[in-house]
C-alpha positions in Angstrom: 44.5 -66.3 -53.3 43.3 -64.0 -56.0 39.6 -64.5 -55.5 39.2 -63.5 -51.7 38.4 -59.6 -51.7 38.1 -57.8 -48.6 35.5 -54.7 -49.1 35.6 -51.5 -47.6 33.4 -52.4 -45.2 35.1 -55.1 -43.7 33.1 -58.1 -45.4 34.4 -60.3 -47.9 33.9 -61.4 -51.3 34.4 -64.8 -53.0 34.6 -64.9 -56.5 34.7 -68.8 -57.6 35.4 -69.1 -61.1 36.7 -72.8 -62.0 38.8 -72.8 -58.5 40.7 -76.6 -58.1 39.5 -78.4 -54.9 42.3 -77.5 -52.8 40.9 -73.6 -53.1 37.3 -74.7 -52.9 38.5 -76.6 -49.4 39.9 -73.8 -48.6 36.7 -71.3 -48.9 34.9 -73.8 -47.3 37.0 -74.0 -44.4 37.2 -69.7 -44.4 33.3 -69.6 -44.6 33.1 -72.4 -41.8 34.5 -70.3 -39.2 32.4 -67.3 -39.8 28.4 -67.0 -38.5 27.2 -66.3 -42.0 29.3 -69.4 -43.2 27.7 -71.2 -40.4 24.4 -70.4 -41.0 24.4 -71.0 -44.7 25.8 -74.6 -43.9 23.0 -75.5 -41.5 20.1 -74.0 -44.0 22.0 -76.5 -46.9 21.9 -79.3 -44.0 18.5 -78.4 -43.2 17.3 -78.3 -46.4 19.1 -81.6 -47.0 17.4 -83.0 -44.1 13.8 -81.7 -45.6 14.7 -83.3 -49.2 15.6 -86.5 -47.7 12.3 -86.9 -45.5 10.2 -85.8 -49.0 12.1 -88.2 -51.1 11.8 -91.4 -48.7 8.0 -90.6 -48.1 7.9 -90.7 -52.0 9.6 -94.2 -52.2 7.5 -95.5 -49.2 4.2 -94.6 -50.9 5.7 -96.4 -53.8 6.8 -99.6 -52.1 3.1 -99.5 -50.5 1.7 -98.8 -54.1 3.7 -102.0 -55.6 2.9 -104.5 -52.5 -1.2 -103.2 -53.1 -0.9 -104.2 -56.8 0.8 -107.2 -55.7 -1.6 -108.4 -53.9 -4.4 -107.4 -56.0 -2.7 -109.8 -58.5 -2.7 -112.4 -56.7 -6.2 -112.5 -55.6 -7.1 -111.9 -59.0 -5.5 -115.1 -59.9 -6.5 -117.0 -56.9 -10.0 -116.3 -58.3 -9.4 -117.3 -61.7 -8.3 -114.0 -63.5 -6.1 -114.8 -66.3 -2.3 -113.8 -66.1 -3.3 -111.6 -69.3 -6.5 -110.0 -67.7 -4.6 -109.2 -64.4 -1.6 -107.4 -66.3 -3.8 -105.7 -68.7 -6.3 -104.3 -65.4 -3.2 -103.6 -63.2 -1.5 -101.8 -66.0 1.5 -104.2 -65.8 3.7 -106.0 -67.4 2.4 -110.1 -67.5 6.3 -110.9 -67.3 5.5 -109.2 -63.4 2.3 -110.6 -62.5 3.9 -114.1 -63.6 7.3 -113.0 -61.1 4.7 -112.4 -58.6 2.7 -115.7 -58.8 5.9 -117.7 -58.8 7.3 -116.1 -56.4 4.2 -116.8 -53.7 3.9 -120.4 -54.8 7.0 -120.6 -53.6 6.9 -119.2 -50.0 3.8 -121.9 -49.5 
């Protein structure tokens, strides 16, 4: 393996420069059984982890956001709002507002 350098002071380097998978597999597997290769893999999971919980609070305030203007659309039209007036208010599409009113006439 010519990119696996011991130094003089015992540590190893890794140079990765366009390795194939098998090599990469291989440093990961090297780097797995030492601390520092330990550690680095539970900041990335950790970090993963910390991503993940951002990114679905971020698509849960937008489902909320979409079911809000939902129903403001609907109660708009209940009270006599043109399709028009609701999409142009809302800032959406009337092609959506008119998905949206189907779509409840038919669950009743």
């Amino acid at each position: 393996m010519d990119n696996l350098f011991e130094l003089e002071d015992g540590s190893v380097a890794i140079l990765d420069y366009e390795s194939d998978e098998e090599t990469k597999q291989y440093i990961k597997e090297v780097l797995g059984m030492t601390q520092i290769g330990r550690m680095l893999m539970d900041e990335g999971r950790q970090k993963g982890r910390k991503e993940g919980r951002k990114e679905g609070r971020k698509e849960g305030r937008k489902e909320d956001d979409i079911e809000r203007a939902k129903k403001t659309a609907l109660n708009m039209l209940k009270r006599g709002d043109s399709l028009a007036d609701v999409a142009e208010i809302l800032e959406l599409s009337p092609d959506i507002i008119k998905a949206w009113s189907e779509e409840a006439c038919a669950l009743v």
